[in-house]
Every structure is written in structure tokens, then in C-alpha cells.
Predicted model as a PDB file, atoms N, CA, C, CB and O in Angstrom, pLDDT in the B-factor column:
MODEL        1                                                                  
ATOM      1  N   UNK A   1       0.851  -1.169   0.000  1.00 50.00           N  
ATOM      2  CA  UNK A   1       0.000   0.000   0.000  1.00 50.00           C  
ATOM      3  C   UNK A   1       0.895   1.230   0.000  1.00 50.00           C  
ATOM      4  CB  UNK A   1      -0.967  -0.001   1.220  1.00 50.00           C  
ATOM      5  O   UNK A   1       1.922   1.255   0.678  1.00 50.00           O  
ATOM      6  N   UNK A   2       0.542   2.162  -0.693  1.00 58.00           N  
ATOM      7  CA  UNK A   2       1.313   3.391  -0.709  1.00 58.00           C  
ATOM      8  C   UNK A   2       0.740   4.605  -0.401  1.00 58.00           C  
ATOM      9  CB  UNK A   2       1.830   3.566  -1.841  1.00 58.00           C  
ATOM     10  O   UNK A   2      -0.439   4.660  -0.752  1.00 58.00           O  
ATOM     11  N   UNK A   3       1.152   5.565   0.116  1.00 60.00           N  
ATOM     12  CA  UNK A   3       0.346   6.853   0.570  1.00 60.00           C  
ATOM     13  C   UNK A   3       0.942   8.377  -0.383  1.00 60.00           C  
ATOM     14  CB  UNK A   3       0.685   7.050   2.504  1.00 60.00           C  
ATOM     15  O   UNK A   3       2.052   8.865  -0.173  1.00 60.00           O  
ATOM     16  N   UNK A   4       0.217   8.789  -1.135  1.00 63.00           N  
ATOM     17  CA  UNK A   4       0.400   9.712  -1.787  1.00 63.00           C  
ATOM     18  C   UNK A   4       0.944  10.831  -0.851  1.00 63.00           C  
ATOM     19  CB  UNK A   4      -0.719   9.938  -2.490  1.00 63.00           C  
ATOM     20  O   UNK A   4       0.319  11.367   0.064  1.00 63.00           O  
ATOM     21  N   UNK A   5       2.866  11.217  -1.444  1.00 65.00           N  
ATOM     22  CA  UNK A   5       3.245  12.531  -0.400  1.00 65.00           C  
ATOM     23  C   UNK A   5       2.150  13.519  -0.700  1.00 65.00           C  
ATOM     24  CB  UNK A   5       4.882  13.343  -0.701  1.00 65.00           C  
ATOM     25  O   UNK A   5       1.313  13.194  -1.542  1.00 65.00           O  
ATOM     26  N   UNK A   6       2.055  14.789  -0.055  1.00 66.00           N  
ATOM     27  CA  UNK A   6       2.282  16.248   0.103  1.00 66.00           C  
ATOM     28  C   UNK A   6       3.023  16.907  -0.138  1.00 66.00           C  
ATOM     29  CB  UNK A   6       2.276  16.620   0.865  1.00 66.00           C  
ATOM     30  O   UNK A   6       4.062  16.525   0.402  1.00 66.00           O  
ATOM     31  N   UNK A   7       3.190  17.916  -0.769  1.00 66.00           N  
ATOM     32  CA  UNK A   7       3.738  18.806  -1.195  1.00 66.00           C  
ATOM     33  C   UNK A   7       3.876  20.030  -0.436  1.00 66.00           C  
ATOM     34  CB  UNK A   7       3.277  18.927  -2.167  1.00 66.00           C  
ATOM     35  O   UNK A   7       3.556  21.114  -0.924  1.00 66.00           O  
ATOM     36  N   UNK A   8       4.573  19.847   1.328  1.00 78.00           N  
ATOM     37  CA  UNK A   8       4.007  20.327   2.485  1.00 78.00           C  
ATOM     38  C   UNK A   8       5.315  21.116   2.886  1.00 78.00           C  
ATOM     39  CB  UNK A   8       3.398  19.160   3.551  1.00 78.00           C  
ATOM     40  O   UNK A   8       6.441  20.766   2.532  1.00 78.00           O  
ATOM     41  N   UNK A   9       5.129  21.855   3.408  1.00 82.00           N  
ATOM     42  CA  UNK A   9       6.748  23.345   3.550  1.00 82.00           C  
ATOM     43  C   UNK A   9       6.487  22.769   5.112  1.00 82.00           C  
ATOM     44  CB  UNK A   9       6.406  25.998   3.102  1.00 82.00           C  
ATOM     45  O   UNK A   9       5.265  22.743   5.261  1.00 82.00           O  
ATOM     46  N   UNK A  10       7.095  22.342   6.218  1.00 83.00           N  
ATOM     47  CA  UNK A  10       7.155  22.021   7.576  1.00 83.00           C  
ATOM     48  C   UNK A  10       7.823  23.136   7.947  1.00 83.00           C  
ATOM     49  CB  UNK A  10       7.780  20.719   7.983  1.00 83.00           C  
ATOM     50  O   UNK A  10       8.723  23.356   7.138  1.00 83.00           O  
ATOM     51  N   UNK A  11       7.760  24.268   9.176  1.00 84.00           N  
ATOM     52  CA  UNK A  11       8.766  24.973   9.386  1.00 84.00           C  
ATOM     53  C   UNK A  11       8.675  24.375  11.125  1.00 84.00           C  
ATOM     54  CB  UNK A  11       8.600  26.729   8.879  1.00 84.00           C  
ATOM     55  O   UNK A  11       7.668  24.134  11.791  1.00 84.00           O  
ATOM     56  N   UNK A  12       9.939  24.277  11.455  1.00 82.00           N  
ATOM     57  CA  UNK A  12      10.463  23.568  13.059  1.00 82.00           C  
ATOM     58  C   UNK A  12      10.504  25.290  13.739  1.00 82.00           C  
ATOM     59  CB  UNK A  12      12.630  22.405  13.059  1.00 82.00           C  
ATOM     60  O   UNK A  12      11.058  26.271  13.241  1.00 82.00           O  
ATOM     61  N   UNK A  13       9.843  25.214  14.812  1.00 83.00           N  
ATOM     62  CA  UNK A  13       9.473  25.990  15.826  1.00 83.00           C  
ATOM     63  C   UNK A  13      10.819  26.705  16.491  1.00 83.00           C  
ATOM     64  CB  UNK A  13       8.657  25.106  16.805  1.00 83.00           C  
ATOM     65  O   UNK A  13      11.906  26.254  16.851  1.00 83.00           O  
ATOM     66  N   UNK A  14      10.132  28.253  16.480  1.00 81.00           N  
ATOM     67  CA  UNK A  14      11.858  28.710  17.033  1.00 81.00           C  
ATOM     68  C   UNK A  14      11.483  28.222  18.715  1.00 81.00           C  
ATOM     69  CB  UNK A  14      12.435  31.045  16.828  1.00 81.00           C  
ATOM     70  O   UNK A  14      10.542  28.187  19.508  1.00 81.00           O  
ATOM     71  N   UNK A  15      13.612  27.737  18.552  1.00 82.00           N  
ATOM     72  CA  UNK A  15      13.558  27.706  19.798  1.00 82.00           C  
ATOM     73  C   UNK A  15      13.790  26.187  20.278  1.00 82.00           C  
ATOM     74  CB  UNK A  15      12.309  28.325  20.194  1.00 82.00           C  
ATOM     75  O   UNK A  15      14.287  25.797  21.335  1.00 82.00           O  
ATOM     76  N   UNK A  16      13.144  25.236  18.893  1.00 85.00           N  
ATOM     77  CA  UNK A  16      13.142  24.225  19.575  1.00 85.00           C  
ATOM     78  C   UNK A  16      14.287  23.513  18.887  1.00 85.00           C  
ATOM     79  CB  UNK A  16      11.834  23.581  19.658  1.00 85.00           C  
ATOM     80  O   UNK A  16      14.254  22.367  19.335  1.00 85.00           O  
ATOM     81  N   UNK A  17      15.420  23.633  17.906  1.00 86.00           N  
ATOM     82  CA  UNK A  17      16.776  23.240  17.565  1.00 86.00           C  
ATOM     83  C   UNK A  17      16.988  23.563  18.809  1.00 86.00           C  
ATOM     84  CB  UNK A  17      17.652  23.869  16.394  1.00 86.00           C  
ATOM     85  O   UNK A  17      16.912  22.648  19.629  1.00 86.00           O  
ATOM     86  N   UNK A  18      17.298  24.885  19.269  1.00 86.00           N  
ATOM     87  CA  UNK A  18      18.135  24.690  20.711  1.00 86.00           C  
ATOM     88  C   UNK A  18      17.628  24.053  21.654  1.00 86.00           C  
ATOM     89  CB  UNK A  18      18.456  25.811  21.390  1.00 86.00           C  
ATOM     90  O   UNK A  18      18.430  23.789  22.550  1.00 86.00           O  
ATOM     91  N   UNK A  19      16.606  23.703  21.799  1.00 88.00           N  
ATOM     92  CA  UNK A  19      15.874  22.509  22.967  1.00 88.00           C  
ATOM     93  C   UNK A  19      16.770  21.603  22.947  1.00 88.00           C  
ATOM     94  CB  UNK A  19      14.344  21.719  22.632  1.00 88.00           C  
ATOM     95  O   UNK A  19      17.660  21.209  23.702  1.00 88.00           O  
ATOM     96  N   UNK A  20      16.078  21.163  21.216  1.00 91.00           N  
ATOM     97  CA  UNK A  20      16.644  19.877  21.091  1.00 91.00           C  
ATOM     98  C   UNK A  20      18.753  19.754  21.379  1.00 91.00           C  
ATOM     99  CB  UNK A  20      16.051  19.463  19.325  1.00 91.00           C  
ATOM    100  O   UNK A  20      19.325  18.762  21.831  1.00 91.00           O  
ATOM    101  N   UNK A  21      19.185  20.590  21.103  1.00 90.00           N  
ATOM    102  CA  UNK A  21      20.937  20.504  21.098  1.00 90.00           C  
ATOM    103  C   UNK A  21      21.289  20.679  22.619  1.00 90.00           C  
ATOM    104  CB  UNK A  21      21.818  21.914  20.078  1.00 90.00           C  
ATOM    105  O   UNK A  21      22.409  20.615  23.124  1.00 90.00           O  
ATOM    106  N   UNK A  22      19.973  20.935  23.294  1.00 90.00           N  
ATOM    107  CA  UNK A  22      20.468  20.862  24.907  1.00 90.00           C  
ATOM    108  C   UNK A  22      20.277  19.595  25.475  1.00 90.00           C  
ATOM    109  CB  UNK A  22      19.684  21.849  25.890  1.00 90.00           C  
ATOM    110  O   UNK A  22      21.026  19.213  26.374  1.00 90.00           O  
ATOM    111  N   UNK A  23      19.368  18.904  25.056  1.00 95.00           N  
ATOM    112  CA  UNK A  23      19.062  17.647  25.150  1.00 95.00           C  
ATOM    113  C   UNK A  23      19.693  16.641  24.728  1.00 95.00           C  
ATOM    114  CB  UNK A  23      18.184  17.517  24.790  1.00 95.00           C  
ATOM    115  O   UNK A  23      19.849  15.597  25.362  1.00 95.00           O  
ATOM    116  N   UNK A  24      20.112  16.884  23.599  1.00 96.00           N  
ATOM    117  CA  UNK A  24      21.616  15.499  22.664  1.00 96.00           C  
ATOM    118  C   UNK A  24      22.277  16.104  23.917  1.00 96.00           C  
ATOM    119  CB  UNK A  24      22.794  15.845  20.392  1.00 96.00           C  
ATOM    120  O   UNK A  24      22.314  15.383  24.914  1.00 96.00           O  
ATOM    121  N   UNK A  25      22.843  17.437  23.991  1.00 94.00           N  
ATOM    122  CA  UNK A  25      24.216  17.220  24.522  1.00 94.00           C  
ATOM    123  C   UNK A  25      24.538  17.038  26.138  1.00 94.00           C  
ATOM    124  CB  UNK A  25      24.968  18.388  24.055  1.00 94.00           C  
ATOM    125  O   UNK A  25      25.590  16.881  26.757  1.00 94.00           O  
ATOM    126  N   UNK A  26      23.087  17.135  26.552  1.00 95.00           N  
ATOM    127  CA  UNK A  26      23.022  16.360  28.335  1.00 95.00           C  
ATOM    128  C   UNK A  26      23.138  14.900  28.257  1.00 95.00           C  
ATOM    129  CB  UNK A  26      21.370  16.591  29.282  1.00 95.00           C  
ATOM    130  O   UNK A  26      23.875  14.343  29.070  1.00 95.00           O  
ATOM    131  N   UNK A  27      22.298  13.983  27.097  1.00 97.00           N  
ATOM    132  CA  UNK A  27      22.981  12.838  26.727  1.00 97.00           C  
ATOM    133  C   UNK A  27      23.980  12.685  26.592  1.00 97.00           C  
ATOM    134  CB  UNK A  27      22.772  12.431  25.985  1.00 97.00           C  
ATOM    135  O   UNK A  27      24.368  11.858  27.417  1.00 97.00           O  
ATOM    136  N   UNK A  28      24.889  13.083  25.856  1.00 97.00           N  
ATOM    137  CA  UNK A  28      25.940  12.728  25.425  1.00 97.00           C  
ATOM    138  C   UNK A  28      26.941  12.539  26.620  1.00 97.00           C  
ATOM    139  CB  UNK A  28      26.290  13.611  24.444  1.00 97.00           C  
ATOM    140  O   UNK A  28      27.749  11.623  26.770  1.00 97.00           O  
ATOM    141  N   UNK A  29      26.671  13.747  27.534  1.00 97.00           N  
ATOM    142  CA  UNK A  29      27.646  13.459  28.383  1.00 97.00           C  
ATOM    143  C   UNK A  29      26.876  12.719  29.896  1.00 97.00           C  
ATOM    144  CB  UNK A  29      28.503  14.935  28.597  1.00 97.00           C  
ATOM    145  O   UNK A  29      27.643  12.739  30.859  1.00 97.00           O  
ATOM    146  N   UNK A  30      26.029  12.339  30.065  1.00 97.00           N  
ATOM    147  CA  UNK A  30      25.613  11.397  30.966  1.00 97.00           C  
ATOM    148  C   UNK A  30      25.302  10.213  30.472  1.00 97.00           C  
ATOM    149  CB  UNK A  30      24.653  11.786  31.630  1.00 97.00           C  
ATOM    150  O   UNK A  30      24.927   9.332  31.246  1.00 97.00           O  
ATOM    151  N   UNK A  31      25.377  10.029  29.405  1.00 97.00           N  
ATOM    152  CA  UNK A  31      25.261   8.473  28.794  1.00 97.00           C  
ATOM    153  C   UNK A  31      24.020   7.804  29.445  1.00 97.00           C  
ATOM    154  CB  UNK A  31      26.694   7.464  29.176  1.00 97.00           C  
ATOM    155  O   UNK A  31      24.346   6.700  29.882  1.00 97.00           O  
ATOM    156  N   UNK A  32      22.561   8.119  29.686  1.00 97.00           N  
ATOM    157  CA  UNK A  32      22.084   7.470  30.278  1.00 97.00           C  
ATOM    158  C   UNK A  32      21.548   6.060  29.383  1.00 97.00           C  
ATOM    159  CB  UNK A  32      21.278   8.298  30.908  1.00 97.00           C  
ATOM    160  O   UNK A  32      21.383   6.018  28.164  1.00 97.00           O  
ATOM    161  N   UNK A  33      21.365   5.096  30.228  1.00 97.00           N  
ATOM    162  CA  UNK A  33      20.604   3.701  29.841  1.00 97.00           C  
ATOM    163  C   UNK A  33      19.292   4.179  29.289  1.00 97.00           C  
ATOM    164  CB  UNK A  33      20.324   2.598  31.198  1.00 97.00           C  
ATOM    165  O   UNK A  33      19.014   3.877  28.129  1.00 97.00           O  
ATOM    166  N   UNK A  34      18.600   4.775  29.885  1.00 97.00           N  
ATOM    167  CA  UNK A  34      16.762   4.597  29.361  1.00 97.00           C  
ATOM    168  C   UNK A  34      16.577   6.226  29.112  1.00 97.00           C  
ATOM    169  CB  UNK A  34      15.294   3.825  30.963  1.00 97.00           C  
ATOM    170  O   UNK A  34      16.097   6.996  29.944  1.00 97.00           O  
ATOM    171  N   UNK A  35      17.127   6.641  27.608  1.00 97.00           N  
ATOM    172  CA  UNK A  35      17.223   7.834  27.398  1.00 97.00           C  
ATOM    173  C   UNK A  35      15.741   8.250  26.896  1.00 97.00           C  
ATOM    174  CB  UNK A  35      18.376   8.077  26.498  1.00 97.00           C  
ATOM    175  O   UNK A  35      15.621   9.120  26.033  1.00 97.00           O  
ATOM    176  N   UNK A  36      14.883   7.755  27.328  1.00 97.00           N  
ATOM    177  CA  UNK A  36      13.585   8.612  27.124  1.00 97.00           C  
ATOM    178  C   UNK A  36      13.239   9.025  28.757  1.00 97.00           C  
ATOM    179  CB  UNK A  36      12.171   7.598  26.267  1.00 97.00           C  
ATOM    180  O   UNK A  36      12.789  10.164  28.881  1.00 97.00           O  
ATOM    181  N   UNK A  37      13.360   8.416  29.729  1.00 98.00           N  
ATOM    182  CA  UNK A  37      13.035   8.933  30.890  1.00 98.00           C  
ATOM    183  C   UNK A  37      14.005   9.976  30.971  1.00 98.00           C  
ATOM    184  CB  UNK A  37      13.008   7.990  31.996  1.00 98.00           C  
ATOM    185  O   UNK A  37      13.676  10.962  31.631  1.00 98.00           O  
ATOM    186  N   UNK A  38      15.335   9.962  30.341  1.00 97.00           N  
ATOM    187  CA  UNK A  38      16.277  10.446  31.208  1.00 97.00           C  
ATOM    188  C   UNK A  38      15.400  11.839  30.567  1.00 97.00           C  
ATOM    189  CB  UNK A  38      18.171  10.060  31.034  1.00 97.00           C  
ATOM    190  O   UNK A  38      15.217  12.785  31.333  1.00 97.00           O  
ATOM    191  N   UNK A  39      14.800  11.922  28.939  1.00 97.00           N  
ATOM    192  CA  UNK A  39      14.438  13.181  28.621  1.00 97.00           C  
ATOM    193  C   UNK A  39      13.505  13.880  28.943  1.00 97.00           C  
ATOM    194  CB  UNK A  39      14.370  13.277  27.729  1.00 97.00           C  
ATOM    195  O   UNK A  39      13.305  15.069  28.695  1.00 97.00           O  
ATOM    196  N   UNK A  40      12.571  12.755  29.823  1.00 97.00           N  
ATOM    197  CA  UNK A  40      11.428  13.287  30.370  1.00 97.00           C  
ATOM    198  C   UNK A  40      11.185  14.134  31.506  1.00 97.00           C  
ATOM    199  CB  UNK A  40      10.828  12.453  30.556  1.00 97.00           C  
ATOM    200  O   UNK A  40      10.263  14.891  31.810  1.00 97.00           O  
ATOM    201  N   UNK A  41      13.024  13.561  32.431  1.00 97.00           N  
ATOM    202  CA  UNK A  41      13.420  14.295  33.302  1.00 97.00           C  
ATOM    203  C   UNK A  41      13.503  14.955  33.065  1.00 97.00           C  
ATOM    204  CB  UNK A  41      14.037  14.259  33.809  1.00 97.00           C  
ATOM    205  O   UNK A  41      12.697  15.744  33.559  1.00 97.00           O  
ATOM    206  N   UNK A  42      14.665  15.650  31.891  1.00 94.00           N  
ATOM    207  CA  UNK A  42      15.376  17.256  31.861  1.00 94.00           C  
ATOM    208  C   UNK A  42      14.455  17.841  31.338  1.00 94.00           C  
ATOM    209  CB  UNK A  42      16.758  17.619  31.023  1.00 94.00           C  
ATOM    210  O   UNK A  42      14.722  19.038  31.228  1.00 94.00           O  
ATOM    211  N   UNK A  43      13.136  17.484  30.816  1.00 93.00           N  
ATOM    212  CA  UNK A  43      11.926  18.734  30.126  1.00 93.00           C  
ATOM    213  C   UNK A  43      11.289  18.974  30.973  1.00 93.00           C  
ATOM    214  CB  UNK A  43      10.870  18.460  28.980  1.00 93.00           C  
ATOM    215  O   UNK A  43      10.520  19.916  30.781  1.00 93.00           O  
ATOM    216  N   UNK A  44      11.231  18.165  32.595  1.00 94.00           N  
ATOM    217  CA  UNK A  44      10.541  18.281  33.409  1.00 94.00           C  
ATOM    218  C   UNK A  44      11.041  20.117  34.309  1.00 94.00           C  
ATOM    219  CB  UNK A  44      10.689  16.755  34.155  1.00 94.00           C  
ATOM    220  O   UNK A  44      10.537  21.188  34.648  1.00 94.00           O  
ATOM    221  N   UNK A  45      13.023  18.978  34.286  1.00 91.00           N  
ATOM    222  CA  UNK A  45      13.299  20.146  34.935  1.00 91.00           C  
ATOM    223  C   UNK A  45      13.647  21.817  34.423  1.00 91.00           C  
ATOM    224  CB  UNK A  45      14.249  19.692  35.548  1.00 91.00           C  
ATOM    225  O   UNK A  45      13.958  22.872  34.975  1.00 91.00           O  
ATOM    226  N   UNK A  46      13.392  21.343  33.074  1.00 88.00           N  
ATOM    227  CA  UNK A  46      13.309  22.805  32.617  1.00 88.00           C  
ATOM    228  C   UNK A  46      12.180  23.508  32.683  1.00 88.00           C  
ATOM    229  CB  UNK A  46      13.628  22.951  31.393  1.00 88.00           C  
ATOM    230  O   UNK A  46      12.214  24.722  32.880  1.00 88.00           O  
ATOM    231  N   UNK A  47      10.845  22.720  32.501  1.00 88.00           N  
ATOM    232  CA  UNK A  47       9.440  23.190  33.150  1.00 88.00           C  
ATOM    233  C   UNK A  47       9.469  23.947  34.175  1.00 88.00           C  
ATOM    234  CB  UNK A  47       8.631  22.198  33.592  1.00 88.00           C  
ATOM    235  O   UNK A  47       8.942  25.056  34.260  1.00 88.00           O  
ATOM    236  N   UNK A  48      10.275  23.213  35.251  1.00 89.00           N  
ATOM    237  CA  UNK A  48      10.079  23.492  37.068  1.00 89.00           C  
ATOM    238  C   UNK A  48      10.947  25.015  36.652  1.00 89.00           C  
ATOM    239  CB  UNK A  48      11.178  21.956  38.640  1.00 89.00           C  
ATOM    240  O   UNK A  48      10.512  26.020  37.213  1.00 89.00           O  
ATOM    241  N   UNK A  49      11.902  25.159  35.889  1.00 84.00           N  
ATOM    242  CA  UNK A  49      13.074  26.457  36.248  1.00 84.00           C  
ATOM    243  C   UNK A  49      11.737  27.402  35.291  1.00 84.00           C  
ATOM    244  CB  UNK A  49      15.384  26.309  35.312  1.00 84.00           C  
ATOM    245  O   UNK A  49      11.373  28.472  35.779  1.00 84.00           O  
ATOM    246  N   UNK A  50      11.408  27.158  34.617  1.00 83.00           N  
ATOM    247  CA  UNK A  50      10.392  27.989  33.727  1.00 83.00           C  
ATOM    248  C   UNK A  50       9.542  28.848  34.879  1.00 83.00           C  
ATOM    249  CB  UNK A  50       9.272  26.874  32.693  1.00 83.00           C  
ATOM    250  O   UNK A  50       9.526  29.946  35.435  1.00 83.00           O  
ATOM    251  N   UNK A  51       8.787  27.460  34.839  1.00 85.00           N  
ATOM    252  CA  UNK A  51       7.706  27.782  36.014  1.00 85.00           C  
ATOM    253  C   UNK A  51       7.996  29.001  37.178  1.00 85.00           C  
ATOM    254  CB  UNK A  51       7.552  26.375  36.876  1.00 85.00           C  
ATOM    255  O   UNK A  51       7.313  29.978  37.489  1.00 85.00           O  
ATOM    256  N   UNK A  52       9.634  28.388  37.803  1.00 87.00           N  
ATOM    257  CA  UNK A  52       9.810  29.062  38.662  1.00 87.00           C  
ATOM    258  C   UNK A  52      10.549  30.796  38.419  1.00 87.00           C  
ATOM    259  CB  UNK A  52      10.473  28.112  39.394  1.00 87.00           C  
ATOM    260  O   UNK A  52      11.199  31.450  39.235  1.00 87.00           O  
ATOM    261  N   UNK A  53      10.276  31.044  37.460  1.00 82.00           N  
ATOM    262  CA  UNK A  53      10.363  32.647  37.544  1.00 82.00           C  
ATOM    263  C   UNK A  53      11.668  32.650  36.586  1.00 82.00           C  
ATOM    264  CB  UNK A  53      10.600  33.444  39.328  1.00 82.00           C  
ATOM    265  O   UNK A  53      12.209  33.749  36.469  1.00 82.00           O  
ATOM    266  N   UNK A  54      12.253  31.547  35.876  1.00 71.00           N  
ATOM    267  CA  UNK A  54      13.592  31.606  35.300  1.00 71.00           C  
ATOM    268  C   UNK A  54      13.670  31.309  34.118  1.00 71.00           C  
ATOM    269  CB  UNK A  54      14.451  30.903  35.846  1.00 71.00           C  
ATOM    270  O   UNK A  54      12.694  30.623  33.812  1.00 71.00           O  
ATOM    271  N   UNK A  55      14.398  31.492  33.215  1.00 72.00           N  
ATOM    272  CA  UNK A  55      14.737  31.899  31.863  1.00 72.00           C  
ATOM    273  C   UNK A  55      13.899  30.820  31.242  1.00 72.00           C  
ATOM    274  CB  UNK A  55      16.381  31.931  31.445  1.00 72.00           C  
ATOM    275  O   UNK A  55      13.758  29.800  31.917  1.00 72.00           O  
ATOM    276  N   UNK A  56      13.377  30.872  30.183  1.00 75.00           N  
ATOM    277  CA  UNK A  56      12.501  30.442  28.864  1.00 75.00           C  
ATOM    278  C   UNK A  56      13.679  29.527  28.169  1.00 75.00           C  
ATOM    279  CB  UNK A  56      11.896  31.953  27.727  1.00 75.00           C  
ATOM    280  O   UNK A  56      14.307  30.132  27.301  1.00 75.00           O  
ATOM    281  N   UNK A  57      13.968  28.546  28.343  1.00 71.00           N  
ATOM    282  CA  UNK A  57      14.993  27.457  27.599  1.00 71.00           C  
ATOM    283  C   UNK A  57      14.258  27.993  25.728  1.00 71.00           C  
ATOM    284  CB  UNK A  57      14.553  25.112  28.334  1.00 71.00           C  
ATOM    285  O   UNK A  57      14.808  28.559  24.783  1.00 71.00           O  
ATOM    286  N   UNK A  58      13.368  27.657  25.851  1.00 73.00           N  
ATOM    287  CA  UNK A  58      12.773  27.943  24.416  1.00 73.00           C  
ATOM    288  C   UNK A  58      12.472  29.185  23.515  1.00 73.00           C  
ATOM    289  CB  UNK A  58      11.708  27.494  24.469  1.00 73.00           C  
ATOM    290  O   UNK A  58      12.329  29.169  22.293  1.00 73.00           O  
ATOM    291  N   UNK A  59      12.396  30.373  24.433  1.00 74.00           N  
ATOM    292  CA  UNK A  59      12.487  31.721  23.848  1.00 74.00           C  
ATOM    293  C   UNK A  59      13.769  32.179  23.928  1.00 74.00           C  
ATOM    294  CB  UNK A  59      11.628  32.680  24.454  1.00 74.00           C  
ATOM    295  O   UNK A  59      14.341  32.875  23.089  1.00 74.00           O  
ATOM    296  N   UNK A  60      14.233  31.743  25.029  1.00 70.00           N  
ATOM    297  CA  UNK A  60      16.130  32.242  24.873  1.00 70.00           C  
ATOM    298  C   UNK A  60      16.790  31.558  23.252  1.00 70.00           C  
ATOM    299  CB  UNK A  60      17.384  31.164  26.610  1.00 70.00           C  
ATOM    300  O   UNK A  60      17.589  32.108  22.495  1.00 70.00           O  
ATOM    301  N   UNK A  61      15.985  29.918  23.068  1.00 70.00           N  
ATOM    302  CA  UNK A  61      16.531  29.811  21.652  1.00 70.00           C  
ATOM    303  C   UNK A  61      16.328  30.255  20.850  1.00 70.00           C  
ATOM    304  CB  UNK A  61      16.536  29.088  21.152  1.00 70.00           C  
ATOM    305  O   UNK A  61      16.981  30.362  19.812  1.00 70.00           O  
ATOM    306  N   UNK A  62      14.764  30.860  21.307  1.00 72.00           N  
ATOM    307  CA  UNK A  62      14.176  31.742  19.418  1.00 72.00           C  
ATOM    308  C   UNK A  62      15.221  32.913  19.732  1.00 72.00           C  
ATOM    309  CB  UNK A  62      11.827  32.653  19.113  1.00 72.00           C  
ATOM    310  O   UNK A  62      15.610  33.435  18.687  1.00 72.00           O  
ATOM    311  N   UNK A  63      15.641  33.327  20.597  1.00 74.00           N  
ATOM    312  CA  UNK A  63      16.391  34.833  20.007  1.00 74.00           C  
ATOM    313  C   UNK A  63      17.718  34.248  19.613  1.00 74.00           C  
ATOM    314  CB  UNK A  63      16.646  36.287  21.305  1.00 74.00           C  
ATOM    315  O   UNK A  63      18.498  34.920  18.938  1.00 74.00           O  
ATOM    316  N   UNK A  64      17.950  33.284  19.921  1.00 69.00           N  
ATOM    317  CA  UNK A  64      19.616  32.963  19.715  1.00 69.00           C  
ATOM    318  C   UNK A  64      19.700  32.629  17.896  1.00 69.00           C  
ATOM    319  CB  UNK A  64      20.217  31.204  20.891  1.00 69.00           C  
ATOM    320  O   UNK A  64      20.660  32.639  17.125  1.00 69.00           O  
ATOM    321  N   UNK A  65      18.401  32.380  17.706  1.00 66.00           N  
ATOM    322  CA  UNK A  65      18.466  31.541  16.630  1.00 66.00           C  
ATOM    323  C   UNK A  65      17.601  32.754  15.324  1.00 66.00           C  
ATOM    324  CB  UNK A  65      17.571  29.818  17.103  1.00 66.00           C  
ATOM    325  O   UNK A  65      17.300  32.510  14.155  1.00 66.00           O  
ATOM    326  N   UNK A  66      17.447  33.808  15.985  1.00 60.00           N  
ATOM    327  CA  UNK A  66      17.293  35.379  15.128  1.00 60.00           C  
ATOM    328  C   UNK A  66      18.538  35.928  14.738  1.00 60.00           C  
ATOM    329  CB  UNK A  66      16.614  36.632  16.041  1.00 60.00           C  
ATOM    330  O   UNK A  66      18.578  37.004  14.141  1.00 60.00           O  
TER     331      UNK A  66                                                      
ENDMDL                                                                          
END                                                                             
């Protein structure tokens, strides 16, 4: 069975390359075993620093990335 592409322009969200390159590179250097929890952690704890009155991990990337 085959599914006819789209002819679809995707644009990736500012902000979230640098998510994502904070995330490879906390892997990289903690090597964890069960790297989906480990990511569920660090989005958690970037939530909690959000939450708590501190820098925007994700708007600090949209300007980095202007």
C-alpha cells in the first residue's frame, strides 16, 4: 500500500533546535541507559526552572536563533 506525499513546507518551531541541542548534549555526556526517561526528566526540569520565575529554555533559543 502506498500513501500519496504532500507537497508540504514544515517549518520547526523557534527555539526548539536549541531545545533539542540541549538535550543530545546532556545525553551525550551522561550516557544514560533509558534515554527517554532520562528526557522526560530534563523537560521536566526545565518546566520546574520555567515555572519558577527563570529563563525560557525555548524563547532564549528563538532569540539565539534570530
Amino acid at each position: 500500500m502506498s500513501i500519496a506525499s504532500a507537497d508540504t513546507n514544515l517549518r520547526v518551531p523557534a527555539g526548539f533546535r536549541n531545545l533539542l541541542e540541549g538535550l543530545v548534549r546532556e545525553v551525550l555526556r551522561e550516557q544514560p541507559t533509558d534515554v527517554v526517561a532520562f528526557a522526560a526528566q530534563y523537560f521536566q526540569k526545565l518546566l520546574e526552572q520555567r515555572e519558577a520565575g527563570g529563563v525560557d529554555p525555548v524563547a532564549w533559543g528563538a532569540m539565539l536563533e534570530d
